[in-house]
C-alpha positions in Angstrom: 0.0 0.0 0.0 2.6 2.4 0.9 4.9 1.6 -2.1 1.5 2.3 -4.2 1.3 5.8 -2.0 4.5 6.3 -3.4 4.1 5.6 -6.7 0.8 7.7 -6.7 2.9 10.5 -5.0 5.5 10.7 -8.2 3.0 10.8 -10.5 1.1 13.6 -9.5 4.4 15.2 -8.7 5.2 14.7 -12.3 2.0 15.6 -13.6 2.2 18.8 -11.3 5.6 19.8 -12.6 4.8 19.3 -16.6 1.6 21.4 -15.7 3.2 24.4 -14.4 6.3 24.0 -16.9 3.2 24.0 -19.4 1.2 27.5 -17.9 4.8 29.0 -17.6 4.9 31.9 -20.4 7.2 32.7 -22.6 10.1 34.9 -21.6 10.0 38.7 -23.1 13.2 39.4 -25.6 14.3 42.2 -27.2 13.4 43.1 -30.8 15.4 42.6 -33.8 16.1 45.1 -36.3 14.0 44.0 -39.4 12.2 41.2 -37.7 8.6 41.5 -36.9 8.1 40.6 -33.4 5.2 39.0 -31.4 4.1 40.8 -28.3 4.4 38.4 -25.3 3.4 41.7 -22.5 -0.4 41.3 -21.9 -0.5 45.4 -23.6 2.3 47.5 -24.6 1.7 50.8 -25.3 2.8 53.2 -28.5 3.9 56.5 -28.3 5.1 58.9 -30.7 8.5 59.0 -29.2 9.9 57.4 -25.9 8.0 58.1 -22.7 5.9 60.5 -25.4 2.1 60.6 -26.0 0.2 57.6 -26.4 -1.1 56.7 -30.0 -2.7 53.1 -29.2 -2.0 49.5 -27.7 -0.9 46.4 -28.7 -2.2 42.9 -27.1 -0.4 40.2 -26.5 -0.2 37.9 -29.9 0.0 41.0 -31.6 3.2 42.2 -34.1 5.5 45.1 -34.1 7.9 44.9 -37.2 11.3 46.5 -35.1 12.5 49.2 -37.9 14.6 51.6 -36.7 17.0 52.7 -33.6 16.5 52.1 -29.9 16.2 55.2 -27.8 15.8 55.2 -23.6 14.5 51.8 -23.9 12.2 52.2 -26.4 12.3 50.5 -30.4 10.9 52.3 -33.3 9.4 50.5 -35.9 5.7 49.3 -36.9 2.7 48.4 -34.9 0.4 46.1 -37.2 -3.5 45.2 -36.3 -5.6 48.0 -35.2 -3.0 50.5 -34.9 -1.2 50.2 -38.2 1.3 52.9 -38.0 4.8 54.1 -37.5 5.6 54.6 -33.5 7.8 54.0 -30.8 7.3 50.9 -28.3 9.4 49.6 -24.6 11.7 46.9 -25.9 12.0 43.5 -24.1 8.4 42.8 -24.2 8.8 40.7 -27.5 8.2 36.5 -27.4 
């Protein structure tokens, strides 16, 4: 009985650990010039220049083809979807 425990035990320690292995997200890169990226953040905001106005948002799943220089954190370059148009967005939120 108790070697069944056991065995019962490791199992649903195993199951457990591919589970949360599973639910754990991807970790957020930087973008690459010329590459268009996939937005891992659950929103990321662009502005018209770093830490400037805000134009619209991008959702996670979403793209932002990385153009242009990197600037106080910040990658220019082109938000696609709803927002189609040139802005300015925090890098190291990209899958």
């Amino acid at each position: 009985m108790v070697r069944a425990l056991r065995r019962a035990g490791v199992v649903v320690t195993a199951a457990a650990l591919v589970a949360s292995v599973a639910a754990t997200p991807a970790r957020a890169a930087y973008g690459t010039v010329g590459e268009r990226e996939t937005v891992c953040a659950v929103d990321l905001f662009v502005r018209t220049q770093p830490n400037g106005a805000w134009m619209g948002t991008l959702y996670q799943g979403q793209t932002f083809l990385v153009e242009g220089p990197r600037s106080g954190g910040y990658v220019y370059g082109f938000a696609y979807g709803h927002i189609n148009r040139r802005g300015w967005v925090q890098d190291g939120w990209f899958c």
